[in-house]
Backbone as numpy.savetxt, mean C-alpha at the origin, in Angstrom:
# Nx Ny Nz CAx CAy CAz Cx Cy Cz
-27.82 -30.19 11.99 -26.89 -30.63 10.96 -27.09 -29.82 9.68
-28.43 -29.51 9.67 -28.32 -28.69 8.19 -28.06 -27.46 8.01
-28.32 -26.60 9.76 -27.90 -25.56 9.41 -26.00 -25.60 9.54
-25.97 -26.31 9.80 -23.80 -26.23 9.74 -23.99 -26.77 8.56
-24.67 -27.53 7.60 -24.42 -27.51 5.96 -24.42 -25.83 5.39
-25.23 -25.88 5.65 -25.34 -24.23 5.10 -24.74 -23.37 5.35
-24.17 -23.12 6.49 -22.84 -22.48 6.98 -21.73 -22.67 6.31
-21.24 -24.04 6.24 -19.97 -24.02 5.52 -20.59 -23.81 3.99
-21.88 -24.04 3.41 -21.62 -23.84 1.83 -22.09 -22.29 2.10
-22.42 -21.63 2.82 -21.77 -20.30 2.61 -20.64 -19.48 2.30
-20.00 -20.39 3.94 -18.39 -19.85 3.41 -17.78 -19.99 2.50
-17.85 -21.55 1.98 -17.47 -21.42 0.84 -17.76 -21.18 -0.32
-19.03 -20.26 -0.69 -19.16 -19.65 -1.50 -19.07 -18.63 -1.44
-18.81 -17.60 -0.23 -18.20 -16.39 0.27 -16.73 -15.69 -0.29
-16.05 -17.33 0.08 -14.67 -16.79 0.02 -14.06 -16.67 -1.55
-14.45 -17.40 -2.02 -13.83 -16.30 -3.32 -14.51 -15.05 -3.67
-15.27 -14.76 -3.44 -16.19 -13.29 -3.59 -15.18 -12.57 -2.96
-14.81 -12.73 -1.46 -13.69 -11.77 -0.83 -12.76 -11.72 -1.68
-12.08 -12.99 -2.02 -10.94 -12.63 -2.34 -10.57 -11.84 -3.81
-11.71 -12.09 -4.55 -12.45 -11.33 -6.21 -12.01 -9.63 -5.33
-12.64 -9.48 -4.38 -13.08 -8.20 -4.33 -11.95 -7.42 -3.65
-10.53 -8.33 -2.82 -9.48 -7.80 -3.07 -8.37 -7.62 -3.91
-8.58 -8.47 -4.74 -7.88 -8.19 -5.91 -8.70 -7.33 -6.81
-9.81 -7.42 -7.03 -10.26 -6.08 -7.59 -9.49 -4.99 -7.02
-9.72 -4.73 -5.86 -9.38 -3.41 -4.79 -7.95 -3.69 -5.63
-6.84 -4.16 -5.23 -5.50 -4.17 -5.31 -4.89 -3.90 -7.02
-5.92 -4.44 -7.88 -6.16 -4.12 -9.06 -6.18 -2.57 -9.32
-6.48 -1.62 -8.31 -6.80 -0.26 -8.67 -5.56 0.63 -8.55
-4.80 -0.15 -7.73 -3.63 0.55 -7.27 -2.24 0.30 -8.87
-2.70 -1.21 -9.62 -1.54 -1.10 -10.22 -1.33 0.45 -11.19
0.18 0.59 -10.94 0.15 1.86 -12.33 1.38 2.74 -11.68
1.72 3.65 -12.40 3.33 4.18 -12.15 2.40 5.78 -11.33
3.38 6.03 -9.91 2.65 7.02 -9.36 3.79 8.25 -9.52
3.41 9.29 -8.97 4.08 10.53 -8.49 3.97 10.65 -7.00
5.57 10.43 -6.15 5.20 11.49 -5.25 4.93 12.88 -5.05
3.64 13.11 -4.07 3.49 14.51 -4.05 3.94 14.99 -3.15
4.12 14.29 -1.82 3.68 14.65 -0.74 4.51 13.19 0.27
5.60 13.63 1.69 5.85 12.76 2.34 5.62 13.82 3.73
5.42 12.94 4.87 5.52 12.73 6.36 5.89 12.35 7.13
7.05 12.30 7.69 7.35 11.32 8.60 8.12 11.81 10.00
7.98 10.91 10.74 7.72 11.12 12.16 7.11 12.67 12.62
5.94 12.75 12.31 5.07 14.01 12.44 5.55 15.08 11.90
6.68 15.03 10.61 6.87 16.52 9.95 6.92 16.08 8.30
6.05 16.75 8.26 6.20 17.04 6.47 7.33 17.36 6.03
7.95 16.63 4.76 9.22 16.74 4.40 9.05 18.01 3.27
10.51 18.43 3.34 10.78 19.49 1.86 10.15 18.61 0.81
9.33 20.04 -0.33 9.22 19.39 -1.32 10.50 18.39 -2.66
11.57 19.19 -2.37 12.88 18.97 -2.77 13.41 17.92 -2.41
12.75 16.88 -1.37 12.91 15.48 -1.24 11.95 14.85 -1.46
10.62 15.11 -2.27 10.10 13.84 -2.83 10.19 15.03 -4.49
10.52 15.55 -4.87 11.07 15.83 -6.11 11.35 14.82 -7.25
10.82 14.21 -8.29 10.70 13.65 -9.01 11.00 12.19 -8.83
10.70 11.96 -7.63 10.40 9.97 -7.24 9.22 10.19 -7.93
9.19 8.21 -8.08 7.94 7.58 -8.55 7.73 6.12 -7.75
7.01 5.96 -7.72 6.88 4.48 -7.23 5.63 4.10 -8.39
6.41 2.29 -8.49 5.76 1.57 -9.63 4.73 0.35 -8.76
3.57 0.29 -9.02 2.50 -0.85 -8.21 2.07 -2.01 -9.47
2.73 -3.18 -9.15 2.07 -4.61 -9.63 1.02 -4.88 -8.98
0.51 -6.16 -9.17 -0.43 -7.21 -8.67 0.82 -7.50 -6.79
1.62 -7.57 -6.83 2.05 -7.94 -5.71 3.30 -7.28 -5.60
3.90 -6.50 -5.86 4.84 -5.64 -6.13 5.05 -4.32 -5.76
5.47 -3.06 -5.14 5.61 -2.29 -5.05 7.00 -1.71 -4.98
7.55 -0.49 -5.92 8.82 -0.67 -6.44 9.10 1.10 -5.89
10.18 1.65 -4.96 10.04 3.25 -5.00 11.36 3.18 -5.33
11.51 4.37 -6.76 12.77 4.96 -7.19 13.06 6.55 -6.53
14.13 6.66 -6.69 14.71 8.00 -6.28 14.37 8.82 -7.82
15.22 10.18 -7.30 14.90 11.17 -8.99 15.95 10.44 -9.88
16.83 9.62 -9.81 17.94 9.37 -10.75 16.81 8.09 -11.25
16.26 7.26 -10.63 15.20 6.28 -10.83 16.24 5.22 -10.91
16.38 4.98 -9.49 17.69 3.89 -8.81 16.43 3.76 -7.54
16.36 2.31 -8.06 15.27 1.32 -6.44 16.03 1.95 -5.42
14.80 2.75 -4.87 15.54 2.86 -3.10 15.12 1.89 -2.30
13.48 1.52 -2.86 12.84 0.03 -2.18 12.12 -0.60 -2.72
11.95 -2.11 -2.28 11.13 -2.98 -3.43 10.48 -3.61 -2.20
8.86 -3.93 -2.42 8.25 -5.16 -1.38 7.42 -5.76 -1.97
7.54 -6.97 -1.77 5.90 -7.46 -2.10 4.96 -7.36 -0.97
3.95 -7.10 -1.34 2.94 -6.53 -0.22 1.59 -7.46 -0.42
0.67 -7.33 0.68 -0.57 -8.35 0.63 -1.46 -7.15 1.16
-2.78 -6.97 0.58 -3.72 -5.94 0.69 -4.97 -6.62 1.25
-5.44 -6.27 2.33 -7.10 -6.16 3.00 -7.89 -5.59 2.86
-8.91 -5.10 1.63 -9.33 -4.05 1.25 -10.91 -4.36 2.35
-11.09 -5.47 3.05 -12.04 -5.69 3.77 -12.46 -4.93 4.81
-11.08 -3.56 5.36 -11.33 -2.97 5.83 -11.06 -1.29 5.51
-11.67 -0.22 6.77 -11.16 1.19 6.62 -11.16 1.46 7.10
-9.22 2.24 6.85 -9.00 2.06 5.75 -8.12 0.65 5.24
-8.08 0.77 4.33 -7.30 -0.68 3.67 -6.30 -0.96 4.77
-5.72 -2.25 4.55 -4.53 -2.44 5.50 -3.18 -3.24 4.34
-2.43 -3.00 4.77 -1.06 -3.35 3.45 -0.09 -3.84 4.84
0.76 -4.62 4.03 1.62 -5.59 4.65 2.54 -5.39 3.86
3.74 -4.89 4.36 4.81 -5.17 3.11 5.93 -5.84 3.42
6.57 -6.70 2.41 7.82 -7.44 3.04 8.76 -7.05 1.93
9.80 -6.16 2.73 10.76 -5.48 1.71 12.03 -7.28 1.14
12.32 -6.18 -0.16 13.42 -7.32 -0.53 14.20 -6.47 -1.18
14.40 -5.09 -0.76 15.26 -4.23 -1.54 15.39 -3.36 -0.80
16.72 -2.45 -0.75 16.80 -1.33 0.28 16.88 -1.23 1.63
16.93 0.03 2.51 17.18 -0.15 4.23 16.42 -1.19 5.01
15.15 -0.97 4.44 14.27 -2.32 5.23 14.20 -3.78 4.85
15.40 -4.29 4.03 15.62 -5.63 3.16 15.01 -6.76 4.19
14.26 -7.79 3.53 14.07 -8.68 5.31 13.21 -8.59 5.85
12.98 -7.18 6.13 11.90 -6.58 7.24 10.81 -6.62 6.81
9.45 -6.25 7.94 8.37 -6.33 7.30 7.49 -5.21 8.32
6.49 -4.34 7.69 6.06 -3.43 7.53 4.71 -3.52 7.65
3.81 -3.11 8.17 2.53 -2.56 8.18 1.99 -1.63 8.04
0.97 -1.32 7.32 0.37 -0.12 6.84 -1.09 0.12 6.47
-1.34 1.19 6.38 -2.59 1.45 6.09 -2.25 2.02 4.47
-3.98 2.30 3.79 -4.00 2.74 2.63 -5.19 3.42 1.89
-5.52 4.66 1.49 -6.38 5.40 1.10 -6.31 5.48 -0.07
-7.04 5.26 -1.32 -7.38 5.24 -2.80 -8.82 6.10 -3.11
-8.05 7.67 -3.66 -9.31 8.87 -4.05 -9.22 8.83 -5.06
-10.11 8.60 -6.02 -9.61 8.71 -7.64 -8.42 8.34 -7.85
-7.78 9.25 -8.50 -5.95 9.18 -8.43 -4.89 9.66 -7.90
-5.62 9.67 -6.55 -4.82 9.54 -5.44 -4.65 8.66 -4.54
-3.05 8.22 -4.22 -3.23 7.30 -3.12 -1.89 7.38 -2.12
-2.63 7.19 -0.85 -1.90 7.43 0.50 -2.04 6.60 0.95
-0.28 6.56 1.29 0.45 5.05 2.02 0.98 5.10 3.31
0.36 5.12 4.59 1.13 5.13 5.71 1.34 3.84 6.43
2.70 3.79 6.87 3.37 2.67 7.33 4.24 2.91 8.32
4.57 2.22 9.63 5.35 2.38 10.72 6.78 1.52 10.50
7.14 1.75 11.20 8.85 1.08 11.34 8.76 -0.62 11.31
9.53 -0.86 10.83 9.24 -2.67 10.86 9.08 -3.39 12.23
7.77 -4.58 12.08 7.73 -5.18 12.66 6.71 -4.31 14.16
6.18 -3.35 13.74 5.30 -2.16 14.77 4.07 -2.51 14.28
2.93 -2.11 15.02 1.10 -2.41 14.75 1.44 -1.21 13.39
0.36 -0.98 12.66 0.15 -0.25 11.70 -0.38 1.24 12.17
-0.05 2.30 11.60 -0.84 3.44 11.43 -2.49 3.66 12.25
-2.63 4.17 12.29 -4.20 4.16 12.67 -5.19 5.39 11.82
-4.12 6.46 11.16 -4.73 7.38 10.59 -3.55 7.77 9.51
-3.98 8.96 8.71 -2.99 8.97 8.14 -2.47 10.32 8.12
-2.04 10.57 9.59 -0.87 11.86 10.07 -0.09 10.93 10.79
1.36 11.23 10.51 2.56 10.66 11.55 3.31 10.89 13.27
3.53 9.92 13.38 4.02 10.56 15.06 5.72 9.54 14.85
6.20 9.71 15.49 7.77 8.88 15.70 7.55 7.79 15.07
8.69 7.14 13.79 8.42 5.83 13.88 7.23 5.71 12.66
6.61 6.70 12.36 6.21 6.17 11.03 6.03 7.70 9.94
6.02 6.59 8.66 6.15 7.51 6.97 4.59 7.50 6.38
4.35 8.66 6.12 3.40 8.57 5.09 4.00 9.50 3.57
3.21 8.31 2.82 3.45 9.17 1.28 1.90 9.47 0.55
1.81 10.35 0.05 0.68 11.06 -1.22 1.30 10.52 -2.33
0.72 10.17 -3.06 0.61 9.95 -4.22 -0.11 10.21 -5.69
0.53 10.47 -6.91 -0.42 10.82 -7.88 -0.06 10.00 -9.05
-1.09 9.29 -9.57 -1.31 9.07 -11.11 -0.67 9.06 -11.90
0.70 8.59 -12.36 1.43 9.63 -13.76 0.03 9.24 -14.49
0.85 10.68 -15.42 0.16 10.52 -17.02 0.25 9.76 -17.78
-1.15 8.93 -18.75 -0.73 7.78 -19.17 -0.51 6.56 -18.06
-0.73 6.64 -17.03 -0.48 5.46 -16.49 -2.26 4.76 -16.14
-2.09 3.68 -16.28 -3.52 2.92 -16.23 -3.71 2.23 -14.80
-4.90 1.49 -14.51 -5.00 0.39 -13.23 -5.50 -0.46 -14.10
-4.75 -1.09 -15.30 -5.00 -2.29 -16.31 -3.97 -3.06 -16.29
């Protein structure tokens, strides 16, 4: 009996530590990015199509504009930083994938960060090069932009 006391007052003194330590993690991502760099279904795109997009990262939010900076997509997303690499969930509410929902992986280098995600409603990525069926994006930092 006492060691199942101690078990559950583990867990539950565990679980907010996890959850501290994904929102920390998810905390790193907020801030206005640059695309550098897209992939999808195993070919690197012209630079002339990720040409002055940005995508904007909340606490639960993820927002990608075109170069005119007209939402091409909006999701709220839920982050697992418990694993690697990260795992992202996104549930669009804007754009081709409205509704849909998305799985992905996620890499954070300094101020860089790479987002790969498969077609809605597919297992997630496993790395981050593409085959049929899924997008990856690079990402950079604007200037002036914070994870505050």
């Amino acid at each position: 009996m006492r060691q199942l006391m101690l078990l559950v007052a583990g867990i539950l003194l565990a679980g907010p530590a996890l959850v501290w330590a994904e929102d920390k993690n998810a905390a790193k991502m907020v801030g206005t990015w640059t695309v550098t760099a897209e992939e999808k279904d195993g070919k690197k795109q012209p630079a002339a199509t990720v040409k002055d997009r940005q995508v904007k990262i909340t606490r639960d939010m993820i927002t990608c504009y075109d170069k005119d900076r007209k939402v091409h997509m909006a999701a709220k997303y839920e982050l697992d930083s418990s694993t690697t690499p990260w795992q992202i969930t996104l549930n669009c509410t804007e754009g081709e994938q409205k509704d849909k929902k998305m799985k992905g992986i996620v890499k954070l280098t300094d101020d860089t960060l790479q987002i790969c995600f498969n077609k809605p409603d597919a297992d997630a990525p496993t790395n981050f090069t593409t085959k049929e069926g899924q997008c990856c994006f690079t990402l950079e930092r604007a200037r002036g932009s914070s994870n505050r």
